[in-house]
N, C-alpha and C positions, 0 to 999 in steps of 0.2 A: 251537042253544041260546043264548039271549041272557038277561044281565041287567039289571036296572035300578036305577040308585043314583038315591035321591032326598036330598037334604038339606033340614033346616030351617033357619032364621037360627040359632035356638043353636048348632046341629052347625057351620056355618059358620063365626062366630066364634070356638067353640075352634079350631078346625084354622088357624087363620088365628094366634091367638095361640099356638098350637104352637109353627109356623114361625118365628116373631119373638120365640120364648126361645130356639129352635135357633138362630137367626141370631148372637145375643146371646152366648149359650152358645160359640159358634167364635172370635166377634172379641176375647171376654177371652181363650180361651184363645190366640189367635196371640199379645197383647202379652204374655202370662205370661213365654212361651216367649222371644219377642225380647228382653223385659228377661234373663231367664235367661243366655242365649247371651251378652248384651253385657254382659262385665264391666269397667265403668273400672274404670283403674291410679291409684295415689294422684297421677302426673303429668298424667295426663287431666283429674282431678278439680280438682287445682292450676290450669292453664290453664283448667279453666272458669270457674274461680271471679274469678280472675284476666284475664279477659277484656276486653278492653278498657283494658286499663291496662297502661303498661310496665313488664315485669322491672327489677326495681333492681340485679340484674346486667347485664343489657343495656344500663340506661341509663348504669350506672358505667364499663362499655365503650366506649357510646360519646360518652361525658365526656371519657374520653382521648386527648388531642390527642400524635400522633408527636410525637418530639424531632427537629431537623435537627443532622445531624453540625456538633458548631464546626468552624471553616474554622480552620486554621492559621495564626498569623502571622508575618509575615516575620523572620526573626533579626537583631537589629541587631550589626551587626562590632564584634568586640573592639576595634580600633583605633578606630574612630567612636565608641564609647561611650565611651570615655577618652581626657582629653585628649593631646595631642602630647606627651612628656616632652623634656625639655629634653637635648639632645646634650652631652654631659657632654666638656669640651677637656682634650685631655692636657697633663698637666703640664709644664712646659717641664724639661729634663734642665737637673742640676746640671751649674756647669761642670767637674770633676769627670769625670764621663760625659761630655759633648762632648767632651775633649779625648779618652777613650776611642773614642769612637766615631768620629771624626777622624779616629784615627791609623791610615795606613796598614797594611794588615797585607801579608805578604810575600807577594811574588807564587807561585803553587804553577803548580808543572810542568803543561805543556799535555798534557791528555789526548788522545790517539790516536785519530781520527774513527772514526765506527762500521762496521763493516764491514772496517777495516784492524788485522793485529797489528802491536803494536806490536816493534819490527825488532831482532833479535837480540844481544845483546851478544858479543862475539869479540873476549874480554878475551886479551890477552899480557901475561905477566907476565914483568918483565923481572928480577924475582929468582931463578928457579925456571922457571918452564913447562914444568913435568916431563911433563904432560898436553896432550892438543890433540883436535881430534877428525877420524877418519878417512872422509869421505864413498866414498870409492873405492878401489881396488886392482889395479891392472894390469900384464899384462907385457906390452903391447906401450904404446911409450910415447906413442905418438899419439894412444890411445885415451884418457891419463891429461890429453894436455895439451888434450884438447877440452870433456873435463869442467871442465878450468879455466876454458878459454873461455866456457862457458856460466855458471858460477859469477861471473866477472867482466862479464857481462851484466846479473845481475844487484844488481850493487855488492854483491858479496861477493870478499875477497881472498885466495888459497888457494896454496897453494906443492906443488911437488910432491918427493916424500922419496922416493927410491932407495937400494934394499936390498934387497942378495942373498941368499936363502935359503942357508944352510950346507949342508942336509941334502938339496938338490935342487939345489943348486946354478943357481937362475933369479934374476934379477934381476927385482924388483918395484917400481912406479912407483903411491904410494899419493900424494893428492890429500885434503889436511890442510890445516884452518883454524884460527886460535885458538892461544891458548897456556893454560894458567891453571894453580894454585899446588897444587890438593889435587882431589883428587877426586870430594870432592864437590858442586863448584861445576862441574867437569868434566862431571858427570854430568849435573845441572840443565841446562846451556848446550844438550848433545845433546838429550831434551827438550822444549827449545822451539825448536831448530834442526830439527827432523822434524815438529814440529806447523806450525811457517810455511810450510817449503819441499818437505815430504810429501817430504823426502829421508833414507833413514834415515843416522842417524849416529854411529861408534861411537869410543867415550875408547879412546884409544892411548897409551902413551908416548912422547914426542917425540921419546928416540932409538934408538927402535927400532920393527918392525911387530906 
């Protein structure tokens, strides 16, 4: 079965201007649609408008020249900025004061070099010397007279006092130096007589143990 289309020129050119109002008809609506879709933002609209010419924030930007840190200057010395003040001469002393100052003053006791005590007093008193003091006590008398020896070593002078116990009936050989008046200068002496010689030393009455 077959058919056959014929056309005239009329038929022709409508189908032909059909076509090319359809064609028409598509390419408005695709820019409808594209305007549609694309909405500038009032910043879009600004730069477009503004296109070509620069931001006057931009340009006040970059108008702005950095600052460079000031460099520090050197401090000039108190002494150099002001002049040299004059050294001001002491007054010459009244004579008055000279002869003050002149005047001898009394010679004061040589102090004892350091490291050394200064050496014990081993006062007798020749009123009294009720007191003395006793480094030792022995009954055998050999033993008393070596302690002397060694005391008199060194330059200390010490005597030795014999006396018989009553109630044991032993004689005792005690090894005593010093004399002095009251007891409590006695005491003092013992003292500093055991802090020089680390010997202990004990106040006795001179006549007796």
């Amino acid at each position: 079965m077959s058919y056959q289309f014929s056309f005239d020129r009329k038929r022709l050119l409508a189908l032909i201007a059909g076509q090319v109002f359809v064609a028409v008809l598509m390419f408005a609506g695709g820019m409808v649609a594209g305007i549609a879709m694309w909405a500038p933002s009032r910043h879009d609209i600004a730069l477009l408008k503004n296109k070509g010419e620069a931001s006057p924030v931009v340009a006040a930007e970059a108008a702005v020249v950095p600052k460079l840190p000031a460099m520090p200057q050197p401090a000039i010395p108190h002494a150099a900025a002001e002049a040299p003040a004059a050294t001001a001469q002491p007054a010459a002393p009244a004579p008055a004061e000279t002869a003050a100052v002149q005047k001898p003053s009394p010679a004061a006791p040589a102090a004892a070099p350091a490291g050394e005590t200064a050496p014990v007093r081993l006062v007798t008193s020749e009123a009294s010397g009720e007191f003395c003091l006793q480094l030792g006590s022995f009954e055998k008398a050999e033993n008393a007279r070596k302690l002397q020896s060694d005391l008199k070593d060194k330059g200390i002078a010490a005597i030795i006092f014999d006396q018989t116990d009553s109630s044991s009936q032993r004689t005792w050989h005690a090894v005593r130096v010093g004399g002095y008046g009251s007891l409590d200068s006695a005491a003092q002496a013992a003292a500093d007589f055991s802090n020089k010689w680390r010997i202990q030393a004990m106040v006795r009455r001179s006549d007796s143990l």
